[in-house]
N, C-alpha and C positions, 0 to 999 in steps of 0.2 A: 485821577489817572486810572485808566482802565488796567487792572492786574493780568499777565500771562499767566504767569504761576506766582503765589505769596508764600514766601517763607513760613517755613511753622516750625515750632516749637522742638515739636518732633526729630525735625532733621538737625538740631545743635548735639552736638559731641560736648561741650562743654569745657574747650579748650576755648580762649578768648581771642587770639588771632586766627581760627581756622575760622569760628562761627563766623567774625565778621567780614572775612572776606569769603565767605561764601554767602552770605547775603548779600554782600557787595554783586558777585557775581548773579544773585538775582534780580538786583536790580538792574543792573547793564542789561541782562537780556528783558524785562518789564520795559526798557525804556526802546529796547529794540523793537520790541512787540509795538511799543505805541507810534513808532516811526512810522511804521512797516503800515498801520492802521490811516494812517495819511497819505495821500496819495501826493507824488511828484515830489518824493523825498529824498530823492536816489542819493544827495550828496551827503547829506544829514546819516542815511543809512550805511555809506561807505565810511563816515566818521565814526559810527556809532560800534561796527561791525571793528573796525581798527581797533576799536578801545578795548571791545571785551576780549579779544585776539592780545593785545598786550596785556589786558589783566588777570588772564587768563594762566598765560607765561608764568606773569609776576610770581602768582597765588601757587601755584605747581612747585614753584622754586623753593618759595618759600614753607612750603609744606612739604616740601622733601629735606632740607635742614633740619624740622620741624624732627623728625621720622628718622635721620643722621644715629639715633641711640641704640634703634633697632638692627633685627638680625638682617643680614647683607641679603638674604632671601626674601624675606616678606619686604623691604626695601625697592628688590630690581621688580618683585611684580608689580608693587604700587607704581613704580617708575612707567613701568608697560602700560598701567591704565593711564597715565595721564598723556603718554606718547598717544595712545587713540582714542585719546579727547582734542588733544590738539591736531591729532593730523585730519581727525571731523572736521575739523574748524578748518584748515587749510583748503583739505577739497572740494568744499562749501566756497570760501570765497574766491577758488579758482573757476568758480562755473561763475560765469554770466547772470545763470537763473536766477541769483541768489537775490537779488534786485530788483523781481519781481513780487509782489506780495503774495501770492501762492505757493511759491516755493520759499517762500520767507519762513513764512508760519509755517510750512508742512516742515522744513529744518528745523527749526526754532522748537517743536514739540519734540522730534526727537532729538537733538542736544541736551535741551531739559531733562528729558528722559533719563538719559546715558549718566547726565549729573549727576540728578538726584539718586539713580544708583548707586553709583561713584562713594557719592555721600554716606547716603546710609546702611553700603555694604563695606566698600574699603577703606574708607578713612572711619569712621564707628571702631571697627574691628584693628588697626593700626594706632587708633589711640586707647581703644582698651588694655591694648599689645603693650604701649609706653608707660602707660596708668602700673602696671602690674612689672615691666622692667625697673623703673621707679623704685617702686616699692622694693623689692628685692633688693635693689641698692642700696636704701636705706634702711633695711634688714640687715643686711652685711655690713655697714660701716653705720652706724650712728653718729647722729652729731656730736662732733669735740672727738672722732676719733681719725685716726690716719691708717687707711688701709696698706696692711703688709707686703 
Protein backbone atom coordinates (compact mmCIF):
# COMPACT_ATOMS: atom_id res chain seq x y z
CA UNK A 1 0.00 0.00 0.00
CA UNK A 2 1.25 3.22 -1.25
CA UNK A 3 1.20 5.72 2.23
CA UNK A 4 -0.45 9.38 1.96
CA UNK A 5 0.72 10.40 5.11
CA UNK A 6 2.06 7.41 8.10
CA UNK A 7 1.23 7.95 11.36
CA UNK A 8 4.22 8.64 13.79
CA UNK A 9 4.95 8.29 17.00
CA UNK A 10 5.18 11.80 17.44
CA UNK A 11 1.53 12.71 16.92
CA UNK A 12 0.24 10.00 20.02
CA UNK A 13 -1.09 11.91 22.97
CA UNK A 14 -0.78 8.89 24.87
CA UNK A 15 -4.51 8.38 25.73
CA UNK A 16 -5.50 4.84 24.08
CA UNK A 17 -8.85 5.56 22.59
CA UNK A 18 -7.79 8.95 21.04
CA UNK A 19 -4.39 7.39 19.54
CA UNK A 20 -6.35 4.76 17.89
CA UNK A 21 -8.76 6.25 16.40
CA UNK A 22 -6.66 8.80 15.10
CA UNK A 23 -4.69 6.39 13.29
CA UNK A 24 -7.90 4.78 12.42
CA UNK A 25 -8.53 8.19 10.86
CA UNK A 26 -5.22 7.85 9.04
CA UNK A 27 -5.84 5.10 7.61
CA UNK A 28 -9.31 5.89 5.97
CA UNK A 29 -7.68 8.71 4.41
CA UNK A 30 -4.19 6.25 3.29
CA UNK A 31 -6.86 4.14 1.76
CA UNK A 32 -8.69 7.16 0.18
CA UNK A 33 -5.35 8.14 -1.21
CA UNK A 34 -4.93 4.69 -2.80
CA UNK A 35 -8.65 4.74 -4.31
CA UNK A 36 -8.25 8.08 -5.69
CA UNK A 37 -4.69 6.51 -7.21
CA UNK A 38 -6.87 4.16 -9.31
CA UNK A 39 -8.54 5.39 -11.87
CA UNK A 40 -12.57 4.57 -12.62
CA UNK A 41 -13.09 4.33 -8.95
CA UNK A 42 -15.77 6.79 -8.38
CA UNK A 43 -18.12 4.29 -6.48
CA UNK A 44 -15.38 2.73 -4.27
CA UNK A 45 -14.43 6.53 -3.54
CA UNK A 46 -17.94 7.75 -2.71
CA UNK A 47 -17.84 4.54 -0.28
CA UNK A 48 -14.77 5.34 0.96
CA UNK A 49 -15.26 9.26 1.27
CA UNK A 50 -18.76 8.07 3.41
CA UNK A 51 -16.82 6.11 5.91
CA UNK A 52 -14.27 8.63 7.02
CA UNK A 53 -17.39 11.33 7.02
CA UNK A 54 -18.88 8.81 9.53
CA UNK A 55 -15.81 8.25 11.31
CA UNK A 56 -15.01 11.22 11.54
CA UNK A 57 -18.43 12.13 13.39
CA UNK A 58 -17.81 9.06 15.51
CA UNK A 59 -14.15 10.05 16.59
CA UNK A 60 -15.22 14.00 17.44
CA UNK A 61 -18.15 12.55 19.57
CA UNK A 62 -16.23 10.53 21.24
CA UNK A 63 -13.46 12.73 21.99
CA UNK A 64 -15.60 15.36 23.17
CA UNK A 65 -17.00 12.97 26.09
CA UNK A 66 -13.45 12.19 26.33
CA UNK A 67 -12.79 16.35 27.15
CA UNK A 68 -16.72 16.32 29.33
CA UNK A 69 -14.10 16.88 32.72
CA UNK A 70 -12.64 19.86 31.31
CA UNK A 71 -13.37 23.68 31.71
CA UNK A 72 -16.79 24.58 29.64
CA UNK A 73 -14.33 27.06 27.64
CA UNK A 74 -11.48 25.19 26.35
CA UNK A 75 -14.30 22.43 25.68
CA UNK A 76 -16.79 24.88 23.16
CA UNK A 77 -13.32 25.78 21.31
CA UNK A 78 -12.31 22.37 20.87
CA UNK A 79 -15.95 21.87 19.98
CA UNK A 80 -15.40 24.86 17.12
CA UNK A 81 -12.29 22.90 15.72
CA UNK A 82 -13.91 19.94 15.16
CA UNK A 83 -17.26 21.83 13.56
CA UNK A 84 -14.46 23.04 10.82
CA UNK A 85 -13.12 19.85 10.39
CA UNK A 86 -16.23 18.58 9.58
CA UNK A 87 -17.80 21.17 7.73
CA UNK A 88 -14.19 20.69 5.46
CA UNK A 89 -15.53 17.50 4.82
CA UNK A 90 -19.04 18.53 4.03
CA UNK A 91 -18.02 21.22 1.37
CA UNK A 92 -15.73 18.92 -0.07
CA UNK A 93 -18.19 16.29 -0.82
CA UNK A 94 -20.90 18.75 -1.89
CA UNK A 95 -18.71 19.75 -4.93
CA UNK A 96 -18.79 17.28 -7.79
CA UNK A 97 -14.78 17.87 -8.10
CA UNK A 98 -14.17 15.93 -5.26
CA UNK A 99 -14.33 12.78 -7.67
CA UNK A 100 -11.86 13.66 -9.72
CA UNK A 101 -8.23 12.61 -8.71
CA UNK A 102 -6.87 16.26 -8.67
CA UNK A 103 -8.95 17.58 -6.61
CA UNK A 104 -8.88 14.39 -4.53
CA UNK A 105 -5.37 14.73 -3.61
CA UNK A 106 -5.16 18.49 -3.74
CA UNK A 107 -8.25 18.04 -0.49
CA UNK A 108 -6.88 15.20 0.78
CA UNK A 109 -3.42 17.19 1.70
CA UNK A 110 -5.04 19.83 2.99
CA UNK A 111 -7.55 17.96 5.32
CA UNK A 112 -4.54 16.03 6.50
CA UNK A 113 -3.12 19.19 7.12
CA UNK A 114 -5.93 20.77 9.31
CA UNK A 115 -5.77 17.06 11.16
CA UNK A 116 -2.68 16.82 12.00
CA UNK A 117 -2.77 20.25 13.43
CA UNK A 118 -5.88 19.36 15.15
CA UNK A 119 -3.85 16.77 16.63
CA UNK A 120 -0.69 18.07 17.74
CA UNK A 121 -2.03 21.52 18.73
CA UNK A 122 -5.61 20.95 20.35
CA UNK A 123 -6.08 17.68 21.35
CA UNK A 124 -1.97 17.48 22.84
CA UNK A 125 -2.88 20.54 24.86
CA UNK A 126 -6.64 19.35 25.91
CA UNK A 127 -5.26 16.22 27.09
CA UNK A 128 -2.34 17.75 28.97
CA UNK A 129 -5.34 20.06 30.30
CA UNK A 130 -7.17 16.37 31.58
CA UNK A 131 -3.64 14.86 32.62
CA UNK A 132 -3.26 17.80 35.09
CA UNK A 133 -7.36 18.30 36.03
CA UNK A 134 -6.88 14.58 37.01
CA UNK A 135 -4.39 14.98 38.98
CA UNK A 136 -5.73 17.90 41.07
CA UNK A 137 -8.55 15.60 41.80
CA UNK A 138 -6.63 13.09 42.98
CA UNK A 139 -4.66 15.65 45.11
CA UNK A 140 -7.99 16.69 46.62
CA UNK A 141 -9.53 13.58 47.49
CA UNK A 142 -7.31 10.56 47.76
CA UNK A 143 -8.30 7.09 47.45
CA UNK A 144 -10.49 5.67 50.30
CA UNK A 145 -11.55 9.22 50.90
CA UNK A 146 -15.13 11.01 50.31
CA UNK A 147 -15.01 14.36 49.27
CA UNK A 148 -16.90 17.03 51.62
Amino acid sequence: MTYFVQWQEEYALAHPVIDEQHQMLFLLANRLFGIVEESGQRAKLQDLFTELFAYTQKHFQEEELIWQPLEDSLRQRHRSKHRELKNSLQEIWSKDSIFTTSDTLYWLQGWIQELLEHITQFDRSMYQQLLVSSSVADAQHPVGTMPV
